[in-house]
C-alpha positions in Angstrom: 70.8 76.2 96.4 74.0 76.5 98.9 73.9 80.1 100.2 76.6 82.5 98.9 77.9 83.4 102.2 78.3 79.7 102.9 82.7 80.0 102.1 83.6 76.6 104.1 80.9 74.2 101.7 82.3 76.3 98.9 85.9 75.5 99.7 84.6 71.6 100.0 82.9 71.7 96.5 86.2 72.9 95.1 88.6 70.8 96.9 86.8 67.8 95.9 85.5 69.0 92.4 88.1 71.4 90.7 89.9 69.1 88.4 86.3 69.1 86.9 86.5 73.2 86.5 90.3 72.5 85.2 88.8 70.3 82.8 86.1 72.1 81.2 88.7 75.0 81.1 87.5 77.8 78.5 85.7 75.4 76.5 81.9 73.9 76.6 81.6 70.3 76.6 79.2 67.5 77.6 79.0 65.1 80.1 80.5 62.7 78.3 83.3 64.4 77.0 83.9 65.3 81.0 83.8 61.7 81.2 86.0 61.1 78.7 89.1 63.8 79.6 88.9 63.7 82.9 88.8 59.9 82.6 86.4 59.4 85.6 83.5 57.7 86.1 79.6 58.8 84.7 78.5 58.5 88.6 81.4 60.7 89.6 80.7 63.0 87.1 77.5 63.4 87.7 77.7 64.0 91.4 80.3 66.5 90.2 78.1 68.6 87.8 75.5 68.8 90.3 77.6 70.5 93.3 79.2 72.7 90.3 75.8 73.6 89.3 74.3 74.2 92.9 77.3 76.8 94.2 76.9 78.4 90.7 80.2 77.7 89.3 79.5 75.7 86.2 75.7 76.3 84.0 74.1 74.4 81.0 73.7 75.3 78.0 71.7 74.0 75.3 72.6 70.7 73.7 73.7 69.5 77.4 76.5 71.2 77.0 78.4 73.0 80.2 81.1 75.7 80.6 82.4 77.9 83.7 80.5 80.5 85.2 82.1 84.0 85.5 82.6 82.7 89.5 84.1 79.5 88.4 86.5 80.7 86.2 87.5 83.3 89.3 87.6 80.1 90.9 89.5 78.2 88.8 92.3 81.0 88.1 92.6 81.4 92.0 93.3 77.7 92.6 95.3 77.2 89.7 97.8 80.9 90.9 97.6 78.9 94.4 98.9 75.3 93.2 101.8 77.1 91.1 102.8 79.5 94.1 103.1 75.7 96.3 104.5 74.1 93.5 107.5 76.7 93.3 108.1 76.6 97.0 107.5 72.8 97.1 111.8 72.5 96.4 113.1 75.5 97.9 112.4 75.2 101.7 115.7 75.2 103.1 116.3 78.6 101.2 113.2 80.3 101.5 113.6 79.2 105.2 117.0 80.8 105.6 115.3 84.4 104.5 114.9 86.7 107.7 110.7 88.1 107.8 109.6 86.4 105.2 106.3 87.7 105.5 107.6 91.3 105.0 108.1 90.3 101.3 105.2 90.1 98.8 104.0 86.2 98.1 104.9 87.7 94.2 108.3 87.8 94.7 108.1 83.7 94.8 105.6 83.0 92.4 107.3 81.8 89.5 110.6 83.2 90.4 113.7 81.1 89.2 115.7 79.5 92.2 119.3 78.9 92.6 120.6 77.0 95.2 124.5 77.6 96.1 127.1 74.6 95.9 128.1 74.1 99.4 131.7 73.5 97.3 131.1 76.9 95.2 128.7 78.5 96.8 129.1 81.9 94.9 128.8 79.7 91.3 124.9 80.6 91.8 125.6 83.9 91.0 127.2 83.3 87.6 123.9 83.8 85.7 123.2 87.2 87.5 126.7 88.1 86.6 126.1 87.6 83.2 123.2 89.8 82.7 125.2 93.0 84.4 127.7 92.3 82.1 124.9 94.1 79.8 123.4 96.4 82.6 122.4 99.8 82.1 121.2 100.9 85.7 122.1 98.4 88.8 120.7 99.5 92.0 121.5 96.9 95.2 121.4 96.8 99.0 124.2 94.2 100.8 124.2 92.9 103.8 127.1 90.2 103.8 130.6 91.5 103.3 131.4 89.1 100.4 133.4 90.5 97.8 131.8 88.9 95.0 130.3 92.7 94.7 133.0 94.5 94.8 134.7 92.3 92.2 131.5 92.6 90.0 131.4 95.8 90.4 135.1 96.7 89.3 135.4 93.7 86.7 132.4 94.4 85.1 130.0 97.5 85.7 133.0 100.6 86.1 134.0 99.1 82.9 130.6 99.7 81.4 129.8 102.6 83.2 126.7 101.6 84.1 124.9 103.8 87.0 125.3 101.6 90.2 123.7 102.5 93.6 124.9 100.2 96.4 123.6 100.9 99.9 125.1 98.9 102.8 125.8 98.7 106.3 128.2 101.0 108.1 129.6 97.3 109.6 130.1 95.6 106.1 131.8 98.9 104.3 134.8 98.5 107.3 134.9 94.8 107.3 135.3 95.1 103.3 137.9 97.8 103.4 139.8 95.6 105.7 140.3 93.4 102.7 139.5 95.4 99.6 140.1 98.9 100.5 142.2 100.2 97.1 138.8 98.5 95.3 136.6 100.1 97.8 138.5 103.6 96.8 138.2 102.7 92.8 134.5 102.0 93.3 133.6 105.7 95.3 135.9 107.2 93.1 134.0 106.2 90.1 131.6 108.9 88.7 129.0 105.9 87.6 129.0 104.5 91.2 127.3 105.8 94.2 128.1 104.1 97.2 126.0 105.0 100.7 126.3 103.3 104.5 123.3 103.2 106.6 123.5 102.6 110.5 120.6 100.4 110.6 120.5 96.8 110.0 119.0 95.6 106.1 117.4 92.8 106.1 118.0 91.4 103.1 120.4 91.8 99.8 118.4 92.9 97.3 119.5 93.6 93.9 117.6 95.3 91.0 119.1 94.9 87.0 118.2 96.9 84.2 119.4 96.0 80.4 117.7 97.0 77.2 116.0 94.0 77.1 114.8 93.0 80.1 114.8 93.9 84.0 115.1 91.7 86.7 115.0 91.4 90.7 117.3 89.4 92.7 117.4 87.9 96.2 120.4 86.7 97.5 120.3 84.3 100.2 123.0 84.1 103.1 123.0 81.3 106.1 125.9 81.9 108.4 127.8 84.4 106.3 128.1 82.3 103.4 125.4 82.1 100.3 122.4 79.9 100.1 121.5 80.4 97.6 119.0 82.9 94.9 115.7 83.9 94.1 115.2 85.4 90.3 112.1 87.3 89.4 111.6 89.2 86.3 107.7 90.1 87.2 106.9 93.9 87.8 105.6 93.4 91.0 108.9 91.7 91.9 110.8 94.4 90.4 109.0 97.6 91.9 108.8 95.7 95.4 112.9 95.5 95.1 113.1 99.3 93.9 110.9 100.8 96.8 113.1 98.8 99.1 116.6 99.5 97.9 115.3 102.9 97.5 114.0 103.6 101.1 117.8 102.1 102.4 119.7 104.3 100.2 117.3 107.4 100.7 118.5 106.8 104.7 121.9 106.6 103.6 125.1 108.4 103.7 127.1 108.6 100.3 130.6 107.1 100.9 133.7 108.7 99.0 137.2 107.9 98.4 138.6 110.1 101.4 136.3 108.3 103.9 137.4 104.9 102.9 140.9 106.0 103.1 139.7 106.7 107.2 138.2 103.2 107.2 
């Protein structure tokens, strides 16, 4: 029998042999019904039973029959979270490219997200789905680091309207550069009791946005490449959502709450 410790002929047996685990799945079958839904050959088959056997993966039962030891199914599960991570990057790599420290950000935050890449024509049309769910928000919590006034005007067409609690932190850069342009909406927004508003001096690396409604929650990535949108990453997991919480959080916690008077000085 391989030794436990021995990880790189472990990694072989599965690399060549795994469709096999996929295939006997939570089930117990026999070598010829392996044969016959994997739809490869006896000879393969058996070669394949007998490395599954010797790392301990698979075991027979009585009848011939085989199914997935505890290890295998560990196995199994791992490769199968693995091909679905790749598989939901495999389109996206021009926007998950375009993120700044992409390692900073848990590997959950991709895995199984929804992705949204901007119309170089319309880039900010990839934000019409998010804007629909605020239009039913009851708590919307978001970091900025682009001074695009797609937030402001969701902010003022939609959430003041529903007073829904809104906490926006950005940079002390982006808060002037957007009262240069939208200054009487900057003042409505601090004004608003619903709406905190904070500036921080340090740099955020990315815009995060977190969206409560009754029925569901869910964290948000926008993407910028030279100033402009690339596009979005949509998770509704909880890992996803209380990774987006503890960084808008630790932003705004850092942050100075704006108010009406201090935009007027802007």
């Amino acid at each position: 029998m391989v030794p436990q410790s021995d990880g790189e002929a472990l990694r072989e047996v599965i690399y060549k042999r795994y469709t096999i685990l996929e295939c006997i799945g939570d089930s117990r079958k026999t070598i010829p019904e392996i044969v016959t839904d994997s739809q490869k050959s006896r000879t393969t088959i058996d070669r394949s039973i007998k490395s599954l056997e010797s790392h301990q993966l698979i075991r027979e039962l009585e009848g011939r029959q085989y199914e997935l030891t505890n290890k295998g199914k560990l196995v199994r599960d791992e490769v199968k979270d693995y091909n679905a991570f790749i598989d939901s990057l495999a389109g996206t790599t021009d926007l998950i490219c375009s993120l700044n420290d992409v390692e900073q950000i848990p590997r959950d935050v991709f895995r199984d997200a929804e992705y949204r890449i901007a119309d170089p024509k319309a880039p900010e049309t990839c934000l019409q789905y998010i804007s629909d769910i605020l239009k039913s928000a009851t708590h919307f919590q978001a970091t900025s680091t682009v001074a695009h006034t797609y937030l402001i005007d969701i902010i003022c067409s939609t959430i003041s309207k529903n007073n829904t609690k809104t906490e926006i932190t950005a940079e002390k850069d982006i808060i002037e550069s957007l009262a240069q342009i939208r200054k009487d909406n900057l003042k409505r927004i601090a004004s608003d009791d619903s709406v905190d508003f904070f500036s921080v001096d340090k740099p955020i690396p990315y815009t995060g946005w977190v969206i409560d409604t009754p029925s569901r929650e869910v964290g948000v990535l926008i993407l910028h490449s030279g100033g402009g949108i690339k596009g979005v990453v949509m998770n509704d997991s909880q890992q996803t959502i209380d990774w987006l919480r503890k960084f808008c959080d630790r932003y705004q916690s850092d942050g100075t709450l704006i108010t009406e008077s201090s935009i007027q000085d802007l």
